[in-house]
N, C-alpha and C positions, 0 to 999 in steps of 0.2 A: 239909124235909130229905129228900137223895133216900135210896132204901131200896139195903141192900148186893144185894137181887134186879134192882133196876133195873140196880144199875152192872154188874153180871155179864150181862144180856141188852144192856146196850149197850156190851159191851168183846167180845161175841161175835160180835154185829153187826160192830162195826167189824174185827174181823181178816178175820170173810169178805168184806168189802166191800178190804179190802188184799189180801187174796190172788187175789180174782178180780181185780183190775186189774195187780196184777205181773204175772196169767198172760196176759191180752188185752195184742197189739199197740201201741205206742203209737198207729198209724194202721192203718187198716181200709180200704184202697184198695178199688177195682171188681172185683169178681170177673174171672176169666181169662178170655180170647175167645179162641174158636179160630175161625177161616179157613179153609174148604177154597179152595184152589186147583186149577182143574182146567185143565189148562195143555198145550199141542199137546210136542210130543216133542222139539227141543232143546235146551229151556227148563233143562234140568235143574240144569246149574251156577251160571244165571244167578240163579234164586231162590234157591239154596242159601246163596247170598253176600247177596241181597237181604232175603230175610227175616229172618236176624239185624240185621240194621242196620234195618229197620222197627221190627224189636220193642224196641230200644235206644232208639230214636227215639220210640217213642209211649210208650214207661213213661215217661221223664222228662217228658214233658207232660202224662200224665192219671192215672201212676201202675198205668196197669193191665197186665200181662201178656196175651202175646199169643201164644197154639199154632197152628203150621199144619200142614194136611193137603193134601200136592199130590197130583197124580194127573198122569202125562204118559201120553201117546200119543199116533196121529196125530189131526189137529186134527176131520175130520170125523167119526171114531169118536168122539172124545173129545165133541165137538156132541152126538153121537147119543147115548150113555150119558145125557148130562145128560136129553137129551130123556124117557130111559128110567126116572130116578128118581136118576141120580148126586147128591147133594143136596151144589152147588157153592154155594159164598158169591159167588165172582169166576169169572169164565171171562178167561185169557188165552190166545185161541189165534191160530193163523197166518194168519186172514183173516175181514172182516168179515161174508162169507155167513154163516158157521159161527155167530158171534154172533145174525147175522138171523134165523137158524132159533129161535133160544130165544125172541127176542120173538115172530116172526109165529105159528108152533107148540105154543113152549111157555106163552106170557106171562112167561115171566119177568123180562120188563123191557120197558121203554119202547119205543116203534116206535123211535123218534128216540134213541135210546141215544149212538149216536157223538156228538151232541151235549155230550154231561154233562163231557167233560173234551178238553182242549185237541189240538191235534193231530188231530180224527178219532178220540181216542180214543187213539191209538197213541203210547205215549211213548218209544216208538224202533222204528227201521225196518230191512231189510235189505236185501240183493239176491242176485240168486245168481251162482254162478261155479263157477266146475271144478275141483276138485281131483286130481291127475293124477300118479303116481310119477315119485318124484326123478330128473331129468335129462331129464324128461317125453319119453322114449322113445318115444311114437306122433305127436310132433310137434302136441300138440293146442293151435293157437292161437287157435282158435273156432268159430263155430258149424258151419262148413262142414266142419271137419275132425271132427265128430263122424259124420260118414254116411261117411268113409273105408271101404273094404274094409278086413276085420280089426280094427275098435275095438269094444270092448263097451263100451255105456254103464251106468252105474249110477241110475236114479231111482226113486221109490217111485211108488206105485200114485194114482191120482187119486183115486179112489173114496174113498177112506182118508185121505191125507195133504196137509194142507194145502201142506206145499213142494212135495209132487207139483205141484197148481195152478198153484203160479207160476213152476216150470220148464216147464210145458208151453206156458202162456200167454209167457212171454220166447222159448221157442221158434219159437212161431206169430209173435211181433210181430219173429224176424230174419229168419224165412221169408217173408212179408209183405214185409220192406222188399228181402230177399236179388232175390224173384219178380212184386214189383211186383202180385201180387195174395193173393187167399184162397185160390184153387184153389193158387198154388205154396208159399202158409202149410201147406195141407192132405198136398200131398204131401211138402215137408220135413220135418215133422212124423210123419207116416206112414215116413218110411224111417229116422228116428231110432228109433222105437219098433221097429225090426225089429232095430235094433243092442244091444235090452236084453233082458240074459238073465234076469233074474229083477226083480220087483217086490217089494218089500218092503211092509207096510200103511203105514210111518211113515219120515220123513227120518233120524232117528236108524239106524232097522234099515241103510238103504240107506248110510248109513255105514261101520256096525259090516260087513256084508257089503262092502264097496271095501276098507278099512282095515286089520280082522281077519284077514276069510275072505279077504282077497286076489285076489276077485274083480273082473274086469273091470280096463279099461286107463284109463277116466276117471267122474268122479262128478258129475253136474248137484248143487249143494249150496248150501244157507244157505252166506252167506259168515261167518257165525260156527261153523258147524261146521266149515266148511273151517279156518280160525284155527284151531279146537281143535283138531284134526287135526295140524297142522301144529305147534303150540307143544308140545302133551304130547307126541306118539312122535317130535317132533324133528325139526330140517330136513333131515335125512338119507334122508328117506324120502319126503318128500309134496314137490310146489311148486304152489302156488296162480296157476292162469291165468283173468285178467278178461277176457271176451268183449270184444267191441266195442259190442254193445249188451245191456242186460240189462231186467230191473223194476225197479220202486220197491214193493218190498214191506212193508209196513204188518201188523203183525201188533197187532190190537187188542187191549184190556182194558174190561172190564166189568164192574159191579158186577151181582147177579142181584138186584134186590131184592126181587121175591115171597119167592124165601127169606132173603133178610136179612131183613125184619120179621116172618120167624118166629121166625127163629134169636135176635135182639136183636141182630145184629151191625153192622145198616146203616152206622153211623157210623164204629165201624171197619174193615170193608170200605173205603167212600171215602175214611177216609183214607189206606189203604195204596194205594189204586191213585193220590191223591194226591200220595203222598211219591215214586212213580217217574218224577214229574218236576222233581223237588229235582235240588240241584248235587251232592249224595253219592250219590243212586241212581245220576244220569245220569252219573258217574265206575263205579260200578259194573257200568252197563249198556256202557260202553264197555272196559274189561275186560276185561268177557266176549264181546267182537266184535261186537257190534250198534252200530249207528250212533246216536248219542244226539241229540237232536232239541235239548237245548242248544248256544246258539251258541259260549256261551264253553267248554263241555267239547268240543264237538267239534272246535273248532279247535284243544285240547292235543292229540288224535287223531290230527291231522288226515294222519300221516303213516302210520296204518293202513289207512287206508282209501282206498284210489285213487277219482277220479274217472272217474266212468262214463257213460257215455249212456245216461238211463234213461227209458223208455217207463213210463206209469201206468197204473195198470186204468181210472180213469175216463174220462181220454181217448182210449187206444187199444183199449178194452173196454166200454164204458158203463158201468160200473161192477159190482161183484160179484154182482147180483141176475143181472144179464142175461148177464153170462158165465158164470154158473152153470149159467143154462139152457138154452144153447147149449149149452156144450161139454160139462158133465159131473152135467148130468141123466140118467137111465137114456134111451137112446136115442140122445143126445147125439153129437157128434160125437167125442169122445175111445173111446165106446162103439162107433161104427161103424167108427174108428181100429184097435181090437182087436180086431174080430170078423174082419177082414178077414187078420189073419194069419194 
């Protein structure tokens, strides 16, 4: 026979044993990840749209919430921070030196990095073009009309900004074809930068200064900030002109993994850099003006984006190591370019 003290210790027991389970969850997923992103400077709208739709996308498959922290600027400051202690999960910036500097420099990842994911890495591309006020007033319809008497150009600084690079280099590569050699790369090149009144550190500033401040008669630019440009303050004001020949600009993503397997984040990191070559990113990356590397989103696109003749870094440059060190190492030739005015 059980005793009335038993039943009263096991009627006590049992209610705290119902009350702590009304109070817990019915399921206890994975604690939250957060992501820093550390991302070059016209990125901004693109992930703003991107990362919610990631983190929709990875709760329903693993249940776990996902925080991020971006960080833009221009892409070689943005390199050099990380180099300095910026503690990035992913690096997406505008070109794949910037990336080569973390492994060779900092270790934080693989030599062979572009390898990990499809593409080189790069799950959409851009080019550049010119952005130029409505009715395009100084007649700019390419690269020859930018060394016009009386045009200011607008570009950001090389030093700093990854789109700098690859306006400087689509420049050299119509100069090159314009003079049949390097020396007439070197000099068109050289009379262009005499036509820019201020440098900016980042493609974004060099915007906001063409756009804003109203500065200058045309803007060397990502053709997705040209787009945005053009789509927010209205066709009323900008029209977008396509050179005759341009780049193939590849702006990479990478996972850092020295500090994902600090952070615990490895797994989610990869997946999100991952999921931006899904059919929902790659609608989102076309959106927001960048060229999406799917066949079937880009050809619903396919009337954004004109066809262009576009020169590459690796075949008309050797690729990003070596043009780095040419032109825009300290000394380099974009350096001798400057000193010289």
């Amino acid at each position: 026979m059980t005793s009335p003290s038993f039943k009263r210790r096991a009627f006590l027991v049992s209610a705290v044993a119902a009350t702590v389970l009304s109070a817990a969850p019915a399921f206890a997923g994975p604690p939250p990840a957060t992501i820093t992103n550390v991302s070059y400077d016209p990125t901004r709208e693109l992930y703003q749209a991107l990362n919610p739709a990631f983190g929709s996308w990875w709760k329903k498959r693993t249940g776990q919430d996902v925080n991020f922290r971006m960080s833009h600027g221009g892409s070689g400051a943005q390199s050099r921070a990380i180099l300095d202690g910026l503690d990035a999960d992913v690096a997406t910036l505008a070109l794949a030196y910037d990336i080569d500097v973390l492994a060779d420099k900092g270790h934080l990842l693989a030599p062979n990095w572009q390898h990990a994911l499809a593409s080189n890495s790069s799950p959409y591309v851009s080019t550049i073009v010119f952005l130029v006020r409505k009715g395009n007033p100084k007649g700019i319809h390419g690269w020859a009309d930018l060394v016009k008497p009386g045009v200011q150009v607008i570009t950001p600084n090389p030093k700093t900004s990854g789109g700098a690079r690859w306006n400087f280099l689509a420049a050299w590569a119509y100069g090159r074809r314009a003079g049949h050699s390097d020396a007439a790369a070197r000099g068109y090149v050289k009379d262009l930068y005499a036509h820019v009144p201020v440098l900016d550190s980042g493609a974004r500033g060099s915007t906001t200064t063409f756009v804003e401040r109203g500065i200058g008669d045309v803007e060397i630019a990502w053709e997705n900030d040209a787009l945005l440009a053009v789509n927010k303050l209205g066709r009323d004001k900008f029209d977008i002109v396509v050179p005759q020949i341009s780049i193939l600009a590849e702006p990479p993503v990478a996972v850092l993994t020295a500090n994902t397997n600090r952070h615990g984040t490895t797994t989610v990191a990869t997946g999100y850099l991952n999921f931006l070559y899904s059919p929902l990113a790659q609608t989102i990356i076309a959106q927001n003006g960048y060229r999406p590397r799917n066949p079937q989103v880009a050809a619903k696109f396919a009337h954004q984006f004109p066809k262009v003749n576009l020169v590459t870094i690796d075949k008309e440059f050797g690729g990003w190591r070596k043009a780095q060190h040419i032109f825009f190492d300290d000394g380099g030739i974009y350096d001798q370019i400057a000193s010289s005015h």
